[in-house]
N, C-alpha and C positions, 0 to 999 in steps of 0.2 A: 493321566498324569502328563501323558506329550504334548498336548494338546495347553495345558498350563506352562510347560516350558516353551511351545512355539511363543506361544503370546508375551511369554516374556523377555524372548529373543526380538519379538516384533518391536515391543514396546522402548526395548532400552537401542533400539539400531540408531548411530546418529542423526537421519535424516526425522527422526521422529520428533527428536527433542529436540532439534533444531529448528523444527515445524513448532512446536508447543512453545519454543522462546519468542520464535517471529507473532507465533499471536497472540500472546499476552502485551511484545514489546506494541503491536500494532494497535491492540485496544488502547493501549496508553498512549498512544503518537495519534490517532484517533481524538479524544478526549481534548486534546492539545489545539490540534485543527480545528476543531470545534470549538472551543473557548476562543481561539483566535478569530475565525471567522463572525462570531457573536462579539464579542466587546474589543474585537480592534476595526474589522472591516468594515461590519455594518454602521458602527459609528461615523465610520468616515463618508462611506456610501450615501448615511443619512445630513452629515455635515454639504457633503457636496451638492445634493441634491435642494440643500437651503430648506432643510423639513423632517421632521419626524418619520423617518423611514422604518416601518419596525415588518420586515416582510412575515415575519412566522405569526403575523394577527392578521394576516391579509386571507380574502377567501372571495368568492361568488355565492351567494344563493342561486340553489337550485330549483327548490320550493321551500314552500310555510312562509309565515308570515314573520319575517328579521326585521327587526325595526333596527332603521340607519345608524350607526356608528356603534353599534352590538358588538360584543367582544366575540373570538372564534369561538371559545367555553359559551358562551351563550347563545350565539347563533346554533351551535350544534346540538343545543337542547332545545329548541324552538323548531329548525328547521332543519332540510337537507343543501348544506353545502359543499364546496369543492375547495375546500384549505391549498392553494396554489402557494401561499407564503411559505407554510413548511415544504414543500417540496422543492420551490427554490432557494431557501436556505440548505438541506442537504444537497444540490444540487453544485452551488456551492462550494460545499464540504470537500466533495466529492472531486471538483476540480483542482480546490487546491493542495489537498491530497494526490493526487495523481501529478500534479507539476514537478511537487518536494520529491515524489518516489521518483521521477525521471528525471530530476538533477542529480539525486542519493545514487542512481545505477550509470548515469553516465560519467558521476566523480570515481567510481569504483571501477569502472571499465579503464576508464584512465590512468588509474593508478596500475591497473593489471598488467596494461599496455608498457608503460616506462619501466615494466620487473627485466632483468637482465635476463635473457635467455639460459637455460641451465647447459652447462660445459656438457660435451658429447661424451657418453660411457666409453671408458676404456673396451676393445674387445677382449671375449674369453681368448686365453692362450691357446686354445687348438685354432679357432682363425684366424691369429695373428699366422702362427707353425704353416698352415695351408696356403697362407695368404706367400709365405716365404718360398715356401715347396713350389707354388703357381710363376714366381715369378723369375725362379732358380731354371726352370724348365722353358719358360721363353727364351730365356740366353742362351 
C-alpha cells in the first residue's frame, strides 16, 4: 500500500504535470511547425527556386531496378533507396522548431529580467535586539 501512495505522491508533484502539459502542448506546437513548414515554406522554397520543389518525393537508388521519375512509394517497392527528401524536410522541422523555442526562452528571460527585485525581509526581533546590544557596547 506504500508503495501505491509513493506513486501517487510521484505522480501528482508539480514538476510532473508540468512535464505532461509541456508534452502534449509540444506535440501540438509540433504539428503546427510542421504544417507550416509543408504548406507555407516549401511553397515558397519551391516558388523561388522557379519549379516543383516537393523534397519528401526526393530519394537516390541504391539498388534494383527504379525506373526515372518513380514515385518514393514505388521506388521503395521496386528497389533500395535513400529517401534524403524526408529527412531534409524533418530537418527542417527541426530547425525551425528550435529558432521559435530560442526566441520563446529569450522573451521569457527577458521579461524575468525587467521583474523588480523583491524588497529585503524585515529581520527577526532578536537580531534586530543584538544588533542594538553590538552597537550600545561600541560606544
Amino acid at each position: 500500500m506504500s508503495m501505491l501512495k509513493e506513486f501517487r505522491e510521484f505522480a501528482l508533484k508539480g514538476n510532473v504535470m508540468d512535464l505532461a502539459v509541456g508534452v502534449i502542448i509540444g506535440a501540438a506546437f509540433g504539428k503546427i511547425v510542421d504544417s507550416a513548414v509543408k504548406d507555407v515554406i516549401m511553397p515558397i522554397v519551391s516558388f523561388l527556386m522557379r519549379g516543383q520543389v516537393d523534397f519528401s518525393n526526393q530519394y537516390w537508388v541504391l539498388a534494383g531496378n527504379v525506373p526515372p521519375g518513380a514515385s518514393l512509394i514505388e521506388a521503395q517497392k521496386v528497389g533500395t533507396v535513400l529517401a534524403w527528401g524526408s529527412f531534409a524536410t524533418i530537418v527542417i522541422n527541426f530547425a525551425i522548431l528550435a529558432f521559435i523555442i530560442f526566441w520563446m526562452v529569450k522573451a521569457m528571460n527577458r521579461l524575468k529580467r525587467e521583474a523588480p527585485p523583491p524588497a529585503p525581509a524585515a529581520p527577526p526581533e532578536d537580531v534586530v535586539l543584538l544588533r542594538e546590544i553590538r552597537d550600545a557596547l561600541k560606544k
